[in-house]
C-alpha angles and dihedrals in degrees: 000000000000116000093255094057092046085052088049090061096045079060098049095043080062095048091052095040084051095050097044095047102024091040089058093049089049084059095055090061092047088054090045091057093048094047092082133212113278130085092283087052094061104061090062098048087050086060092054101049091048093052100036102036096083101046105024091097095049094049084079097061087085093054088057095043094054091040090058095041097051086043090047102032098037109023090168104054085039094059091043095046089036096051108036100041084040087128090060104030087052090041082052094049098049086044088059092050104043082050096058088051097051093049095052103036093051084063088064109022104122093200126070090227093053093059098035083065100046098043080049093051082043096057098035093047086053088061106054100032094068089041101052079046087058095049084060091054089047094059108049097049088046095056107259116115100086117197117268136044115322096328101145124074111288086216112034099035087085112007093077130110091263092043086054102043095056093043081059087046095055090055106049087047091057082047096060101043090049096052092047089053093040085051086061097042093060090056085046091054084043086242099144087175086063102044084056099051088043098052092054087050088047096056090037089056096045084054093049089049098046083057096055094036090062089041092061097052088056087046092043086051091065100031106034112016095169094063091041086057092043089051099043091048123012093034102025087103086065087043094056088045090061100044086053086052096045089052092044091062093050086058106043093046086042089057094046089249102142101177119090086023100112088044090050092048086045095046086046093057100035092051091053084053099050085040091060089045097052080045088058097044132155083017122071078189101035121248085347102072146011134237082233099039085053098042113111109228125306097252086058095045086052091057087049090058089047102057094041081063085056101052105050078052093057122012091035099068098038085055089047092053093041084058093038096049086046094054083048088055081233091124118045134155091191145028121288117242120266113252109254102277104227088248091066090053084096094055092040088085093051091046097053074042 
């Protein structure tokens, strides 16, 4: 493996790391936004902000790993992505930042109305981060991110059918992961109420994303045919993976088997990652440029490398015990929901409802 390739797939390690755990803290906000606002609404959003408030900063880390890997590894592809998808990438990146505000300003907020509002700008940010994110996605697999500085359309690189779809496909993706891990975190917070309104959320989701996932092949077979190709022969190992792991978490949440859950959900997205990588190869911007046409020089790429080793050395761990103490409820910013009381057995079914 050349060192450009070996850097490719480094990138490609922090995009899926930053799907998987960002995309599931997308989710939260999203449920957080659907549970509503009255009383029944509460009890969910508890749950979130018990499970996501330790780790919903570090998820990020992997955003600004892949961004200065792509920048330092792959200047070129960086300048044309950076400069010609500057509307979503810049509507992403405030949404980062408005939903970090909302989640931390309706912690402290002393009126109703004020976090009302903030858990409103939370939820809502977490939707259409995730989906300008997509539309990236969408246009660079459909072709149009030319090479150089903003040379695409500013506007139709990404506002086209492919470009939206995906965008749609981001979030309810988000969506699912987030509801599977939230489904283990009720019965970790001994909330049984919740488990059970997760889990319906959790099927419904894997249904919904399914949907979108086989709309965007038949998108992807007008619009980018070399991907589709790539996909249905190439990567259609990993395809198949994810649609084994998908499976696998309908049935296990069907069957009331919590455990492996969260690996399955996780296996089902990844390998549709590393699937769509295998379809681009040997273009980072398909049939436009090579993962070896776009690669800085080798010394660089080495440091890259270097730094990658370090990492895993360093970061890797501390993330691992973060995740690890949290599971243990040995880290927690807020309160940890109430077990359901027996009186409220009669209103559990309305509220999985």
């Amino acid at each position: 493996m050349t060192s450009a390739n070996a850097v490719a797939v480094v990138l490609w390690i922090g995009a899926t790391m930053y799907a998987v755990f960002g995309g599931a803290d997308f989710g939260a906000g999203l449920w957080s936004l659907l549970a509503g606002r009255n009383d029944r609404g509460r009890r969910p959003r508890e749950l979130i902000d018990w499970a996501v408030g330790p780790v919903w900063e570090a998820n990020h880390v992997w955003l600004i790993f892949a961004v200065v890997v792509l920048w330092t590894g792959f200047p070129s592809a960086f300048e044309a992505v950076f400069s010609t998808l500057f509307i979503p990438l810049s509507l992403a990146a405030l949404g980062i930042v408005l939903r970090g505000s909302g989640f931390a300003f309706h912690h402290v907020a002393r009126r109703a109305r004020g976090r009302a509002l903030a858990e409103m700008i939370f939820g809502l940010s977490s939707v259409l981060t995730p989906f300008f994110m997509g539309t990236v996605v969408g246009a660079v697999a459909g072709g149009r991110v030319p090479v150089g500085n903003a040379a695409g359309d500013p506007v139709t690189s990404w506002l086209n059918p492919l470009s939206l779809m995906i965008g749609a496909l981001f979030v309810a993706t988000g969506a699912y992961l987030s509801a599977v891990f939230l489904v283990s975190d009720a019965r970790r917070a001994g909330a049984r109420d919740l488990e059970r309104y997760f889990v319906t959320r959790a099927l419904a989701s894997a249904v919904v994303t399914g949907a979108f996932a086989a709309a965007c092949l038949v998108v992807l077979h007008n619009d980018a045919r070399y991907v589709f190709d790539g996909l249905t022969h190439e990567g259609l190992p990993l395809v198949i993976l994810s649609l084994v792991c998908g499976s696998g978490v309908l049935l296990l949440l069907h069957r009331g088997a919590r455990r492996g859950a969260r690996l399955l959900a996780v296996g089902a997205v990844a390998a549709v990652i590393w699937g769509w990588g295998v379809a681009q190869q040997p273009y980072l911007l398909p049939q436009t440029l090579t993962i070896a046409d776009a690669a800085a020089p080798s010394s660089t790429l080495t440091g890259v490398l270097v730094v990658f080793g370090v990492a895993v050395l360093l970061v890797l761990p501390a993330l691992g015990l973060l995740f690890v103490l949290v599971q243990r409820n040995l880290v927690e910013e807020t309160a940890q929901p109430t077990p359901q009381a027996p009186s409220d057995t009669a209103n559990a079914t309305g509220l999985a409802n």
